[in-house]
N, C-alpha and C positions, 0 to 999 in steps of 0.2 A: 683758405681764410686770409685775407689781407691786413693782416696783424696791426700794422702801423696805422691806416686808415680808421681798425676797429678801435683800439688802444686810444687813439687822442678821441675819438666820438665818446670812450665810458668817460673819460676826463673833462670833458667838455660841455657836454648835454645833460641839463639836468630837469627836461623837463617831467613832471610829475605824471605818473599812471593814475586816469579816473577811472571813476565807475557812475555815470550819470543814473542815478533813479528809474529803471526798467531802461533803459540804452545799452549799446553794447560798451565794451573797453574800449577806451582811449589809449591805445597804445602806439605813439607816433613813427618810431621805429623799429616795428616789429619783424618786417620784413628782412632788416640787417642781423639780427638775432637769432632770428630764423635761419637764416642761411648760414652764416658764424657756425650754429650746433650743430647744423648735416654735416658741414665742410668736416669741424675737429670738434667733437663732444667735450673730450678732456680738455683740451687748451683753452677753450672756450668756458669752460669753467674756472679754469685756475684762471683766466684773466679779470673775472669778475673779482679776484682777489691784489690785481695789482696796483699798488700803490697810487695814490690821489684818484682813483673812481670814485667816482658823486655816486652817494647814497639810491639816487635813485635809481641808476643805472647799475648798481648791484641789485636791487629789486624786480630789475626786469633779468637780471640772470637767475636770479633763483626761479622768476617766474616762468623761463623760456625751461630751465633743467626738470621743472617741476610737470611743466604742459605737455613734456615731452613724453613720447614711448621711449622704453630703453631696450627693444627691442632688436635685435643686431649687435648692440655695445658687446663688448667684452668684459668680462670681468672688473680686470683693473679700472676700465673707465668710468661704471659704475657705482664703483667703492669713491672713486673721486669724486665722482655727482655728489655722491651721498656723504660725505664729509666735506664738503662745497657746499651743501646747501643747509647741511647743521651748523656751521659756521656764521653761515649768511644769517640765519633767523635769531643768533645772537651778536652778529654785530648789526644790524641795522635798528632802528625806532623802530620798537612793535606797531607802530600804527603803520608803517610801511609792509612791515610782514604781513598785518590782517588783512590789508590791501592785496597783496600779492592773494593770499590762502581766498579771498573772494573773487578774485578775479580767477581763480579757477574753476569756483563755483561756476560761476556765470559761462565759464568755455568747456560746462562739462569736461574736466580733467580730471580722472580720478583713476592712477595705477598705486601699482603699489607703494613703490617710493614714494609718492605723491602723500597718502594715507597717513604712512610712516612720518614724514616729517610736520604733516598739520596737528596729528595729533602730540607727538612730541613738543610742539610749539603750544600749544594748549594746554596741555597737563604737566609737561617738564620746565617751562622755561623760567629762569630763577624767581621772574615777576608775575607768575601764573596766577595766586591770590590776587594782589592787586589787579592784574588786566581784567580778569574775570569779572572783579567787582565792580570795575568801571566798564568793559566793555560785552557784557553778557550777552544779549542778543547777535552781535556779532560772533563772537565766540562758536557760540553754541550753532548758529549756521555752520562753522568751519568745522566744525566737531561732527555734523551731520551730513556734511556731505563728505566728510573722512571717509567714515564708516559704511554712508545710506541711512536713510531717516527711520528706516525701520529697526535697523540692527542700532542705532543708537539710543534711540527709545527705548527699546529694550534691554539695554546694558546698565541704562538708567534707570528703571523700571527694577532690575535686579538687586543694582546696588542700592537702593531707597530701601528694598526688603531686609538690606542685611549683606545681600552675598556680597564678597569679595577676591574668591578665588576659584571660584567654577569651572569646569571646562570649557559654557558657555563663554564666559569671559574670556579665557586664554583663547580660545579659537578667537572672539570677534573683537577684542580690544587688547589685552594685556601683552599679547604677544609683539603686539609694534612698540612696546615701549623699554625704556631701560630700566624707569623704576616704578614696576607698576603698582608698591604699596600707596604710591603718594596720588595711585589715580581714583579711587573712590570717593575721596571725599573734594574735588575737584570738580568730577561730574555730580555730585550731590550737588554742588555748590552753580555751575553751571545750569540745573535745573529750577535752580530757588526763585518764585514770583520774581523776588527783591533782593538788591543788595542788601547787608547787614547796614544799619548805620556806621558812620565811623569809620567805614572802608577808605585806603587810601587813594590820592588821585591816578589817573593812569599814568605810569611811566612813559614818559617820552625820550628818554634817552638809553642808546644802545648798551648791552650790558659788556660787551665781548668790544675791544679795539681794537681795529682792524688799522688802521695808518697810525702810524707814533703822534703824540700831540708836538704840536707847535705852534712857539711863544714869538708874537712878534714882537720886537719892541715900539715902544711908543716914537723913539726914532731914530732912525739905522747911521749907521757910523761904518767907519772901516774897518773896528775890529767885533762889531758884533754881529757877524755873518759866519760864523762856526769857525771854530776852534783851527783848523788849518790856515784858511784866510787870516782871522789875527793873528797868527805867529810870523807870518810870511811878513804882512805887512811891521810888525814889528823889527823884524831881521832887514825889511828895504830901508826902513828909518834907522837903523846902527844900532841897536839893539843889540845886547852880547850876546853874539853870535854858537857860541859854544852850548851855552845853555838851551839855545831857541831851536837847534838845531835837533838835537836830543829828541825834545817837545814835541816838535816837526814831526819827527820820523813815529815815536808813537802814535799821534795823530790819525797821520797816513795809516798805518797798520789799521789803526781798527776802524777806520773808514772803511776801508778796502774790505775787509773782515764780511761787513755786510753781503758782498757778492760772491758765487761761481766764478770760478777760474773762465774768459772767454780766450774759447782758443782760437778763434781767428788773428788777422789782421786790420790794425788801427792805423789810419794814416790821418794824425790830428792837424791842421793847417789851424797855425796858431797865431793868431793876431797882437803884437808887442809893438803897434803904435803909439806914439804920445799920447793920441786921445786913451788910451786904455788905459793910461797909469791916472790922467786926471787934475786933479789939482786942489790946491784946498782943503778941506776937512775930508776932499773926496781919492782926496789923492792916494793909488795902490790899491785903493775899494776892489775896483773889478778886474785889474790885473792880478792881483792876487787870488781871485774867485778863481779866473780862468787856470791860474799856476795849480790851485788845489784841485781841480778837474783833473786835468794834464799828474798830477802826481797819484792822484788814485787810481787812475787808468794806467799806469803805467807798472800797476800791480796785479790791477784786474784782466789785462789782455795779457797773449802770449806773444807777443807783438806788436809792439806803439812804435810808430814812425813821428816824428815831428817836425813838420813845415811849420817854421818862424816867418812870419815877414812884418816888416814894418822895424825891424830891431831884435830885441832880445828883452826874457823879463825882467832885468837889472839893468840894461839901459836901453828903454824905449825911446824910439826916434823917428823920425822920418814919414813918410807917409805911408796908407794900408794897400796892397796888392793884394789882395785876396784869389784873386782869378790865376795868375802865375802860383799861388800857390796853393790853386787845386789841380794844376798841372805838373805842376811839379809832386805834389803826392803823389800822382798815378801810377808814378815809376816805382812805387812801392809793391805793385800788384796787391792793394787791400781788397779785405771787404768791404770793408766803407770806409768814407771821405766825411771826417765829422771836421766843420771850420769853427770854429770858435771867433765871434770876433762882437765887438758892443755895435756894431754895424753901420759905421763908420767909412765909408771905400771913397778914398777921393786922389787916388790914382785911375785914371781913366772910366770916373763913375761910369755903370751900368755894367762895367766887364766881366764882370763875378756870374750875372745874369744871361750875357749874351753866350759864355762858355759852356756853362751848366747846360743851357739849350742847345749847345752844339754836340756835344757827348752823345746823346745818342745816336744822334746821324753819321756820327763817327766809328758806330760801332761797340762807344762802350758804352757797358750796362753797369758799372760802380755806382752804387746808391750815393748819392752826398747827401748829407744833413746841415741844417745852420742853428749851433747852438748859440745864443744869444745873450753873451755875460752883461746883467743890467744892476744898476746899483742898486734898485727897488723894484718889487715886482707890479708898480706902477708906472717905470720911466714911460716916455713918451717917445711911442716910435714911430712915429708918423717920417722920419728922415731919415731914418738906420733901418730900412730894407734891401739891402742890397740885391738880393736877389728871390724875390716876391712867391715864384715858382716851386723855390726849396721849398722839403718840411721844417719846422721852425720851432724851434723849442726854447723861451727863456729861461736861466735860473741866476739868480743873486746870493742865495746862503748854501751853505752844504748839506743841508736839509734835503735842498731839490734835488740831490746826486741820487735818490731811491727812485723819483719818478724819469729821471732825465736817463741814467741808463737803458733803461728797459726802451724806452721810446730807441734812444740810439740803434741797440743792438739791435730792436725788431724790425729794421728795414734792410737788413741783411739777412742771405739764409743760415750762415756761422752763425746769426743769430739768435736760431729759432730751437735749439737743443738749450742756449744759458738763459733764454728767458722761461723754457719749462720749468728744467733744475730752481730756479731762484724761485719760483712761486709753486713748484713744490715743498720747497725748502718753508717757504711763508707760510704754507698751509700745517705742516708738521709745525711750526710754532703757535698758530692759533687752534689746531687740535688740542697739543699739552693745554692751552689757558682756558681753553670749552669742557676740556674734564675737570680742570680746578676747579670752573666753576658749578657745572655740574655734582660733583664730588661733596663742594660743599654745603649746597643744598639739602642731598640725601643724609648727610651729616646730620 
């Protein structure tokens, strides 16, 4: 699985899965998905869960874990699909889930996990009343191809009489479920001509948070780009130092906090040109962005090398070498060559580009990356590519250090044990919040 190429396509692509009126699914890249699940079932789920994937493209992982046989898997990977994909049907808009749960309809899919998690989604999910009531005939397709039109019929047929706990029952429905007092009057309610009047509208928004929110400001300065950044930039302006310093170090800690120990090797090529520090209301903005990168990383690896050019981040100067210093990393024997720089090269433009492209024919295989410190996550960078071929990654606030890691690390192979760990890690903290909510429902 080519991790870095899948990872920026869930981040990037969002276009929507149809279902045109008797047509088949519109599923534009299915084929990537596809071959993603044969390569790695598990990682290929738990990527569905990493940080900034577009709604839709977690839609199509549930829909790819769902369509699939599991067949072969192993156990553990299994248990992952299946809590990957209880996950996914309460962090996305139900209207996406019923999309996904039809679009299996339509691809004849129907194993047992599959079963398992529609009807779960129908009868458990905390907005069940309301979806029902707004979206019944939908529903109740997904409920019948759960089951087979017959055996659902018939469970509804039972429970209209009365029953509630039959063998019947347990054999063809109660048994997929966690709480199956709350399923009879569900499927009652699923069978009824008509909504009740007064039913609320459908919910459109997800009930489970899957990425932390984030507040932009109305308009960006140098010290409202997280907590590290302004202290830094405080302490470049003469700020008491003692105090800031304290601050600082907290900070970093629980930045850092957020990720797995990576135990490779970092060789950051750090850009400490005058253009980075700036000037004006803008001035230390993005040198300091880049310094809180560099200081979390320096917590997060078991090894951070740092190539400066251009100066130092307390007295930037002179002009940016980029290319001399991804040569100069080399000598670090990293796993990767992450440059940091607002993209800026005006020492022998083009050079950063002409080297990069010479590396392989040289025999090395060191991934480089071009992390991209930008004061908004609109600048304009039509002039600051230096080197076009790199992968390319912007961030501005420390917000972005959740998505911009994982991009880093996964184009190395040191890489590919801390991006499972971390979104392992993800998934064990939207478990705990999927039983709260769960939990307190059947409350």
């Amino acid at each position: 699985m080519d991790t870095p190429t899948l990872l920026a396509h869930l981040n990037d692509h969002d276009t929507p899965l149809t279902l045109p009126r008797g047509g088949t699914l519109r599923w534009d890249d299915a084929a990537l998905h596809r071959a993603a699940h044969t390569l790695d079932a598990e990682g290929y789920a738990l990527l569905g869960l990493a940080p900034g994937v577009r709604p839709w493209q977690r839609a199509r992982v549930l829909l790819q874990i769902l369509a699939a046989t599991q067949a072969g898997l192993d156990e553990r990977t299994r248990a992952v699909q299946a809590r990957v994909a209880r996950v996914l049907t309460l962090a996305l808009p139900p209207a996406h889930v019923i999309t996904v749960l039809l679009a299996l309809r339509r691809l004849r899919a129907n194993h047992k996990h599959t079963t398992r998690t529609a009807l779960r989604f129908v009868l458990e999910h905390p907005d069940a009343d309301a979806l029902i009531a707004a979206r019944r005939p939908a529903l109740v397709d997904c409920f019948e191809h759960a089951l087979g039109k017959a055996a659902a019929r018939g469970c509804a047929r039972r429970i209209a009489g009365g029953d509630t706990a039959s063998d019947y029952l347990r054999r063809r429905l109660l048994r997929f479920l966690t709480d199956p007092a709350a399923a009879p009057a569900r499927v009652r309610a699923l069978y009824r001509e008509a909504p009740r009047a007064g039913e609320r509208a459908v919910p459109d928004e997800p009930v489970l948070r899957v990425d932390a929110a984030r507040e932009r400001p109305p308009t960006i300065t140098a010290t409202n780009r997280g907590d590290i950044a302004a202290t830094l930039v405080h302490l470049y302006r003469g700020g008491p130092a003692e105090d800031l310093y304290a601050a600082l170090g907290r900070y970093v800690d629980a930045a850092a906090a957020e990720f797995p120990r990576f135990e490779g090797t970092v060789a950051l090529v750090q850009d400490a040109s005058a253009s980075m520090r700036g000037y004006g209301d803008r001035e230390w903005a993005v040198l300091s962005q880049a310094a809180a990168l560099r200081m979390v990383l320096s917590q997060v690896c078991a090894r951070l090398e740092v190539v400066e050019v251009g100066g130092d981040e307390r007295a930037p100067r002179g002009a940016t070498d980029l290319a001399t210093g991804v040569l100069d990393a080399l000598g670090a024997d990293p796993d990767l060559i992450a440059v940091v720089s607002d993209g800026y090269e005006n020492v022998f433009p083009g050079d950063l580009a002409r080297v990069v492209a010479t590396l392989p024919h040289a025999g090395i295989t060191t991934p480089v990356v071009f992390c991209h410190a930008l004061f908004t996550g609109s600048d304009d960078l039509a002039l600051r590519r230096p080197a076009p071929s790199l992968p390319e990654r912007g961030f501005w606030h420390q917000d972005d250090f959740a998505e911009l890691l994982p991009w880093m690390f996964g184009h190395c192979d040191a890489g590919a044990p801390w991006l499972r760990a971390a979104l392992h890690a993800r998934l064990d903290v939207l478990d705990r919040r999927a039983d709260g909510l769960t939990a307190g429902l059947a409350a």
